[in-house]
MMTF fields as JSON, N, C-alpha, C and O atoms, coordinates in Angstrom:
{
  "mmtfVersion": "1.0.0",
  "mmtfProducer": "UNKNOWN",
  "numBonds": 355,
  "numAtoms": 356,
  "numGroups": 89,
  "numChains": 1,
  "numModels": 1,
  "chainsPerModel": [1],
  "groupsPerChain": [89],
  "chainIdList": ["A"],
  "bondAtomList": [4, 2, 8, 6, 12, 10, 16, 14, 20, 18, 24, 22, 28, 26, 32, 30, 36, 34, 40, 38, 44, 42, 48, 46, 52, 50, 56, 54, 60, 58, 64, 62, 68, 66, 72, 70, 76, 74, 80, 78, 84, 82, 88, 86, 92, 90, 96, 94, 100, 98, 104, 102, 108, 106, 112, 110, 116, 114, 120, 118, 124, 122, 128, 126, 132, 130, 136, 134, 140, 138, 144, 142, 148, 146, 152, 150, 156, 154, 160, 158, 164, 162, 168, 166, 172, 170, 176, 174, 180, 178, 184, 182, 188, 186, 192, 190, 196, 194, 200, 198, 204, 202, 208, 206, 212, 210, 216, 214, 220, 218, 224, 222, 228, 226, 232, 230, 236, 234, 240, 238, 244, 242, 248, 246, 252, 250, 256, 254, 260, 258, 264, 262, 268, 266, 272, 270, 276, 274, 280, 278, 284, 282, 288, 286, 292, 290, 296, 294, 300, 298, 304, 302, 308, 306, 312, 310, 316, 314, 320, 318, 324, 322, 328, 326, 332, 330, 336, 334, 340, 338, 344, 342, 348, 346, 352, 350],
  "bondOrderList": [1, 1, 1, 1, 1, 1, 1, 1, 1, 1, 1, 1, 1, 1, 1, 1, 1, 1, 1, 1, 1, 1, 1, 1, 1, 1, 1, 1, 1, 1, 1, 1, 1, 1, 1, 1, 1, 1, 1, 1, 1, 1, 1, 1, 1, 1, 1, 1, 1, 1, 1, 1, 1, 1, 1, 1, 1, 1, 1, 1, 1, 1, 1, 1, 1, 1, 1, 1, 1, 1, 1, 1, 1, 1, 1, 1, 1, 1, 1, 1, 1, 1, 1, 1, 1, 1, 1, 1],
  "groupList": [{"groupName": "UNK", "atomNameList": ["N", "CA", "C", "O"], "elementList": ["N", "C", "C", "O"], "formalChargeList": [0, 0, 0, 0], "bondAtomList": [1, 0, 2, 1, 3, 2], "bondOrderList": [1, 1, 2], "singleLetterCode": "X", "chemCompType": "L-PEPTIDE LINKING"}],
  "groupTypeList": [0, 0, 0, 0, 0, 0, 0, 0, 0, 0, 0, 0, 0, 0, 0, 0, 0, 0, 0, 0, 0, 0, 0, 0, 0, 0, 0, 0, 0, 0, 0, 0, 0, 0, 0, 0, 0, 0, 0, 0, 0, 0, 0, 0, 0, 0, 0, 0, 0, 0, 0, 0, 0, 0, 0, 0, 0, 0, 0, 0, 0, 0, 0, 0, 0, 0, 0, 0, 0, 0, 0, 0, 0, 0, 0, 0, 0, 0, 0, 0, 0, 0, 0, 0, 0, 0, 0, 0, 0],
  "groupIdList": [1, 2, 3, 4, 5, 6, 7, 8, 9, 10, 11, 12, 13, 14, 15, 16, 17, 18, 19, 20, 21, 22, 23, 24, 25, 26, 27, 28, 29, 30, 31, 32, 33, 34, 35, 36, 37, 38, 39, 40, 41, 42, 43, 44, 45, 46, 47, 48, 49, 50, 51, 52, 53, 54, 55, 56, 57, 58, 59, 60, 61, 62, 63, 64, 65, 66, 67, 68, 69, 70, 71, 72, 73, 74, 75, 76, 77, 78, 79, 80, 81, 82, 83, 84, 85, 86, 87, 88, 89],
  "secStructList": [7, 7, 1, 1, 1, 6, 6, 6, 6, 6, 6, 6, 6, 6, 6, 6, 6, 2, 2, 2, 2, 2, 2, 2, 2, 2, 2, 2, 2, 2, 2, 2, 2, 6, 2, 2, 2, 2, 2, 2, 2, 2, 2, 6, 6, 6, 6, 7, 7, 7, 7, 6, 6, 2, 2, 2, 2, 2, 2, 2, 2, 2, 2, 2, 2, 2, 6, 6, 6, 7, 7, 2, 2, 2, 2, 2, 2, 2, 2, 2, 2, 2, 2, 2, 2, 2, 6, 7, 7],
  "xCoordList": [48.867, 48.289, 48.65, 49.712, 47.611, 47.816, 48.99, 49.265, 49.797, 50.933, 49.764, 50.014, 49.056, 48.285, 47.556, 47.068, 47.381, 46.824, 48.127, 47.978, 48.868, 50.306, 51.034, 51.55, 51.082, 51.151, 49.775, 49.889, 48.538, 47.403, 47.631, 47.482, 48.079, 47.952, 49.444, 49.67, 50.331, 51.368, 51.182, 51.514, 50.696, 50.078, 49.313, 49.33, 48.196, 47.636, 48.046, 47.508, 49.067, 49.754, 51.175, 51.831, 51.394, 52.16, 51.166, 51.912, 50.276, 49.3, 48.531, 48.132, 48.658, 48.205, 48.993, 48.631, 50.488, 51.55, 51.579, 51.604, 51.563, 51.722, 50.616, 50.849, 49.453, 48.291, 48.088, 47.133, 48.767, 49.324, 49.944, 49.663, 51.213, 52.287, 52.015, 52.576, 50.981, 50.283, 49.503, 49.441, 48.828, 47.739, 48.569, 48.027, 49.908, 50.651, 51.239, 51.317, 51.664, 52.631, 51.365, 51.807, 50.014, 49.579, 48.855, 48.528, 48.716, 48.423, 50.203, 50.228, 50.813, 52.069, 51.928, 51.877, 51.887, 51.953, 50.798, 50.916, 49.989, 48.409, 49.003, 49.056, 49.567, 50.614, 51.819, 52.432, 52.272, 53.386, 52.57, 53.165, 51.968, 51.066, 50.077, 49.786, 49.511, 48.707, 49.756, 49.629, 51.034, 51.655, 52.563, 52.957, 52.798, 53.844, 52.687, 52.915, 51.476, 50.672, 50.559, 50.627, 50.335, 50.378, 51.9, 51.895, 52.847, 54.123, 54.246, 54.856, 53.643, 53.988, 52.952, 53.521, 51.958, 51.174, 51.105, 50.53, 52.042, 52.346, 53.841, 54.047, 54.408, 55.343, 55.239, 56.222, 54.072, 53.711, 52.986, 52.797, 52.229, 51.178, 52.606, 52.519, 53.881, 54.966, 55.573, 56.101, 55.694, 56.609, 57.868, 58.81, 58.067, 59.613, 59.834, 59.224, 60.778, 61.253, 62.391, 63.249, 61.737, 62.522, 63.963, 64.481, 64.332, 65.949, 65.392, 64.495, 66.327, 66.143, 65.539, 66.472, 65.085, 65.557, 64.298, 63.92, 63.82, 63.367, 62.176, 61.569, 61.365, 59.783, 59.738, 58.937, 60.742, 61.016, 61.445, 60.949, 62.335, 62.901, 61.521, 61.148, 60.778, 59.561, 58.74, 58.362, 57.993, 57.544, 57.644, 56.906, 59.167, 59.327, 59.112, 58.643, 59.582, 59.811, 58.311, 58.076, 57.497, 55.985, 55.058, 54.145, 55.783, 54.817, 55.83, 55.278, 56.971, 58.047, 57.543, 57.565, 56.854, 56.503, 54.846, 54.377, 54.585, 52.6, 53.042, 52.712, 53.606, 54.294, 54.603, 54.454, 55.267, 55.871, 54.463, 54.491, 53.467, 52.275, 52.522, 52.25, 53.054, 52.219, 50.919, 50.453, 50.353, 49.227, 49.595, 50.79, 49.077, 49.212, 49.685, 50.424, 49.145, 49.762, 50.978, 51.457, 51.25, 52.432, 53.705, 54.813, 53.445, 54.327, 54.339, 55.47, 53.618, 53.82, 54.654, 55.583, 54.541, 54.932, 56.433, 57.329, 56.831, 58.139, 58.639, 59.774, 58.371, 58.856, 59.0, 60.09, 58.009, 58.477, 59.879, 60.922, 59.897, 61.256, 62.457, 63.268, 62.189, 63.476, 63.732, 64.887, 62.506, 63.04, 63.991, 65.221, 63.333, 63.671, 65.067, 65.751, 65.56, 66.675, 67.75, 68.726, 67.641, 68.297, 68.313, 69.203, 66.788, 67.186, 66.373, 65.26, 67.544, 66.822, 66.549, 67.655, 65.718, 65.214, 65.036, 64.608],
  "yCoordList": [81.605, 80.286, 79.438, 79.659, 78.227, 77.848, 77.005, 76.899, 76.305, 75.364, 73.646, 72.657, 73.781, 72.691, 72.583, 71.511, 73.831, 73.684, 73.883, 73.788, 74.061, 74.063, 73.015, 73.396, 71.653, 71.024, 69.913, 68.883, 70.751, 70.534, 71.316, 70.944, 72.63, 73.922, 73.641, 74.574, 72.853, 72.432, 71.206, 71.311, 70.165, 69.065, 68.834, 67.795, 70.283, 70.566, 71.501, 71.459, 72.267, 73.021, 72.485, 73.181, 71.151, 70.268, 68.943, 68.148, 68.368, 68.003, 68.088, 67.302, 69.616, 69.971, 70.203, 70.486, 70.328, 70.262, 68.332, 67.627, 68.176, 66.353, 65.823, 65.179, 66.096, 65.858, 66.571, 66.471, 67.14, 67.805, 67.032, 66.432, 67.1, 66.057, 64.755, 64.242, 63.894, 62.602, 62.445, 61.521, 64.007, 63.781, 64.166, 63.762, 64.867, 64.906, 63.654, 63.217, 63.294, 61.779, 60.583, 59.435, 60.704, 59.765, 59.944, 59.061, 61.477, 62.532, 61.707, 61.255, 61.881, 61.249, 59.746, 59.243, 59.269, 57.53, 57.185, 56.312, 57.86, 57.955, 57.894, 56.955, 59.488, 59.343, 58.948, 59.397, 58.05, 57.146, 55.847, 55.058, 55.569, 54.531, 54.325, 53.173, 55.266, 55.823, 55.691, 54.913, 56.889, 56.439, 55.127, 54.877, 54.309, 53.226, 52.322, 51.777, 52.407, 51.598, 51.805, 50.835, 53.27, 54.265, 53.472, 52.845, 53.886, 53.796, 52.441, 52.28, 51.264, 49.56, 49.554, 49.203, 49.795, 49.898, 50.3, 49.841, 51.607, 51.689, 51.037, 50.675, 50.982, 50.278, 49.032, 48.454, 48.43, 46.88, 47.069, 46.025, 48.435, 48.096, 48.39, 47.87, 49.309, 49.19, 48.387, 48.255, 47.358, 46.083, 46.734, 46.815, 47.218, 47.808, 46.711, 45.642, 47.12, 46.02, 48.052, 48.615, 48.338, 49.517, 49.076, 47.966, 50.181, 49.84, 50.146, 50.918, 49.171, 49.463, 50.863, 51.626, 51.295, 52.448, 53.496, 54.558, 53.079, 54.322, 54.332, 55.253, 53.531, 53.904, 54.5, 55.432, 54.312, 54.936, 56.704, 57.604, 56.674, 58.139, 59.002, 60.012, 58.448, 59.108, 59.407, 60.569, 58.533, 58.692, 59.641, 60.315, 59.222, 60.362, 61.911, 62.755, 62.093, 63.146, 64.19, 65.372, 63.078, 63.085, 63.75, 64.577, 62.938, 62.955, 64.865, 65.65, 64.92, 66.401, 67.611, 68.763, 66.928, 67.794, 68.71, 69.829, 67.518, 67.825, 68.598, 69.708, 67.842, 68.678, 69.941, 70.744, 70.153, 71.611, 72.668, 73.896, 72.006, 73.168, 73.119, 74.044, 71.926, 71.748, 70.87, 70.102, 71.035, 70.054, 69.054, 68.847, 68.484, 66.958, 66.67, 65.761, 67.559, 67.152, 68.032, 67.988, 68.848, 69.609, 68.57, 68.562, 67.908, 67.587, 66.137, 65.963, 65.392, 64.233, 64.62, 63.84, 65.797, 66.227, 66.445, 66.048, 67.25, 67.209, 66.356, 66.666, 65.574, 63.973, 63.445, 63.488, 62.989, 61.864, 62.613, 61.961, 63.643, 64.719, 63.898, 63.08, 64.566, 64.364, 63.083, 62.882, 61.324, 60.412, 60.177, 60.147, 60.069, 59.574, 60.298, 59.686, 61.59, 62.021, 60.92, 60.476, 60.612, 60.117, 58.632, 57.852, 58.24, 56.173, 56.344, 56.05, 56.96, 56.516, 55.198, 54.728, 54.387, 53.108, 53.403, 52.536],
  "zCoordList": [174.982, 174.786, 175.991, 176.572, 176.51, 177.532, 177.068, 175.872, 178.198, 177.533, 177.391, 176.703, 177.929, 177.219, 176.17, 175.813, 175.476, 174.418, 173.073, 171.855, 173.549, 172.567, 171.65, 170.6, 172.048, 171.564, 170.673, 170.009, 171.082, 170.173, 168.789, 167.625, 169.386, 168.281, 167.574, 166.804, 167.577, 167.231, 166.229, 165.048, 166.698, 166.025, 165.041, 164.381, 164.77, 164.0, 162.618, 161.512, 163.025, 162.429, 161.521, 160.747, 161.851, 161.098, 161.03, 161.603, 160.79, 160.218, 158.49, 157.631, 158.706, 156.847, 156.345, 155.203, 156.497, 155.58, 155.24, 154.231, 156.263, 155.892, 155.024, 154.002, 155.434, 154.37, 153.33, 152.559, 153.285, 151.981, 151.28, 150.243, 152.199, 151.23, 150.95, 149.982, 151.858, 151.594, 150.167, 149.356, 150.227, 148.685, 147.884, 146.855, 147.404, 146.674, 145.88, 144.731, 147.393, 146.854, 146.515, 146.479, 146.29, 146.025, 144.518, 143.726, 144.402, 143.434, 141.929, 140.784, 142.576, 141.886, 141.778, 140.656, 142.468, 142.473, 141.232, 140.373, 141.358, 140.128, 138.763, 137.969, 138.653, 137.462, 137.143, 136.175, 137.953, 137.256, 137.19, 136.456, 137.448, 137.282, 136.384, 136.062, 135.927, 134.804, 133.466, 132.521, 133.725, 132.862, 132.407, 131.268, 133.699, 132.956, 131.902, 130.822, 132.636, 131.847, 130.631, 129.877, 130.04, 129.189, 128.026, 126.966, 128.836, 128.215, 127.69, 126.633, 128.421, 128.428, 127.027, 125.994, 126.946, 125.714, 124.485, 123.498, 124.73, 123.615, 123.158, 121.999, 123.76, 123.299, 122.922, 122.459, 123.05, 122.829, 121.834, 121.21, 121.185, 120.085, 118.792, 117.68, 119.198, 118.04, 117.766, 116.662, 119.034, 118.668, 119.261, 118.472, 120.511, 120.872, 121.971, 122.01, 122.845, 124.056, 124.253, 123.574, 125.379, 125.806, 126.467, 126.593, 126.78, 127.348, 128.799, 129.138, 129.674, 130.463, 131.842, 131.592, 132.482, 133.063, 132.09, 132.584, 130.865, 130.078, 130.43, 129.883, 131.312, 131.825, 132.403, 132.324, 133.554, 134.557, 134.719, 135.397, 133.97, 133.494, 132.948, 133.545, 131.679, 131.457, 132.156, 132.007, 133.319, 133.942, 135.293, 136.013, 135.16, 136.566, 136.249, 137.013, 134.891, 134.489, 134.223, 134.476, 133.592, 133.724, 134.875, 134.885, 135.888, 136.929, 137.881, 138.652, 137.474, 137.953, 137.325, 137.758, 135.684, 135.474, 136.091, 136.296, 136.142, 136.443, 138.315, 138.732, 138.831, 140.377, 140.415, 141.335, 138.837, 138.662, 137.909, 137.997, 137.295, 137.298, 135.612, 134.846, 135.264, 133.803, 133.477, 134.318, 132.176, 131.709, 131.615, 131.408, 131.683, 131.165, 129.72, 129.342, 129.063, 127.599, 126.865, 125.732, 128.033, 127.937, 128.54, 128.003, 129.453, 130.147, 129.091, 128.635, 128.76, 128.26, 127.094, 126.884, 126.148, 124.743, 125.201, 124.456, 126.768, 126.975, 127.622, 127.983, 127.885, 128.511, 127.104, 126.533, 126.585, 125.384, 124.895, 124.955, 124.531, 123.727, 124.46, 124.026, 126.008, 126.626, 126.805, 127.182, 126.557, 126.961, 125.413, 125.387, 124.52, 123.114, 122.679, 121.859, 123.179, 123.039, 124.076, 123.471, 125.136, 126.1, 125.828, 126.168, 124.92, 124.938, 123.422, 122.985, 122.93, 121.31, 120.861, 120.592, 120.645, 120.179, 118.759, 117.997]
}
């Protein structure tokens, strides 16, 4: 390879890992966002006031799980488990 075309063929080649990781992390930002809204609603149609920290925890966990190659309604069924064990209300 010429040495001028090396740092093209370099640039490009760490490029789609980053735009990768760009649509990931925005792929995530969707679902914690999706869900806090999710979470703030329902907790407002029961009449709760959460503990601190517990949107957050669900959500993250939410969004670790869907990263890790679950459904959506797999991951919500084991998030709610694991938040409600951790901030029982």
């Amino acid at each position: 390879m010429k040495p001028v075309l090396l740092p093209l063929a370099l640039g490009l080649a760490l490029a789609v890992p980053l735009g990768a990781r760009a649509r990931a992390d925005g792929l995530g930002n969707i679902v914690k966002a999706v869900c806090l809204s999710a979470f703030e609603n329902e907790m407002s149609l029961v009449g709760k006031i959460p503990p601190a920290g517990m949107a957050s925890y669900a959500c993250d966990c939410v969004e670790q799980r869907i990263r890790a190659g679950s459904g959506i309604e797999a991951a919500r069924s084991l998030c709610r488990q694991a938040t409600a064990e951790r901030y029982p209300i």
